[in-house]
C-alpha positions in Angstrom: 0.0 0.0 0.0 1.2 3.9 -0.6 1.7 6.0 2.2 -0.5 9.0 2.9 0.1 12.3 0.8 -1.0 14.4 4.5 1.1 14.4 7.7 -0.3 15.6 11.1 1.3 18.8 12.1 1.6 20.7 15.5 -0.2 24.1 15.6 1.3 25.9 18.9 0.4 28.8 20.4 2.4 32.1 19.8 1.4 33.4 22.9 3.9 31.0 25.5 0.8 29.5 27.1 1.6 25.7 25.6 -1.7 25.4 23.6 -1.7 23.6 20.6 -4.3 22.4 18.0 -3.3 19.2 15.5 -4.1 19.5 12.1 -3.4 17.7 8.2 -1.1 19.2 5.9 0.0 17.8 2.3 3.8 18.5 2.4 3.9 18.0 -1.9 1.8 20.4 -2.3 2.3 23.4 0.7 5.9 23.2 1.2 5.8 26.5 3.5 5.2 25.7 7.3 1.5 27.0 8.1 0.4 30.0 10.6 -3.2 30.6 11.6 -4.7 33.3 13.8 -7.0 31.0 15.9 -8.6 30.9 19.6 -6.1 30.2 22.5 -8.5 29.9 25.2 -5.8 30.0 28.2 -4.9 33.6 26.7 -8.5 33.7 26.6 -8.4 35.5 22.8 -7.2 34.8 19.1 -3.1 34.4 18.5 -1.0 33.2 15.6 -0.6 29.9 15.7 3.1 28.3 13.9 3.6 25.2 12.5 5.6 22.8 15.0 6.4 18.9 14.7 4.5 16.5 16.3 6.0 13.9 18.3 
């Protein structure tokens, strides 16, 4: 069987507060590491988020 185009990457929080989201990203087609402004709720509002490795 082939392996699976996405990979599971880390979405961390920008703010320092260790929140993190997991999400799918096809590494053939977005080479660039993803950022998102989403909801930390420790910081209680809406940070970037950075691409990370999971482990």
């Amino acid at each position: 069987m082939a392996k699976p185009a996405t990979i599971q990457v880390k979405l961390e929080s920008t703010a320092g507060t260790g929140y993190f989201y997991v999400a799918k990203k096809n590494p053939r087609k977005t080479t660039e590491k993803l950022e998102f402004r989403k909801y930390d709720p420790k910081a209680r509002k809406h940070v970037a988020f950075k691409e990370t490795k999971l482990k």
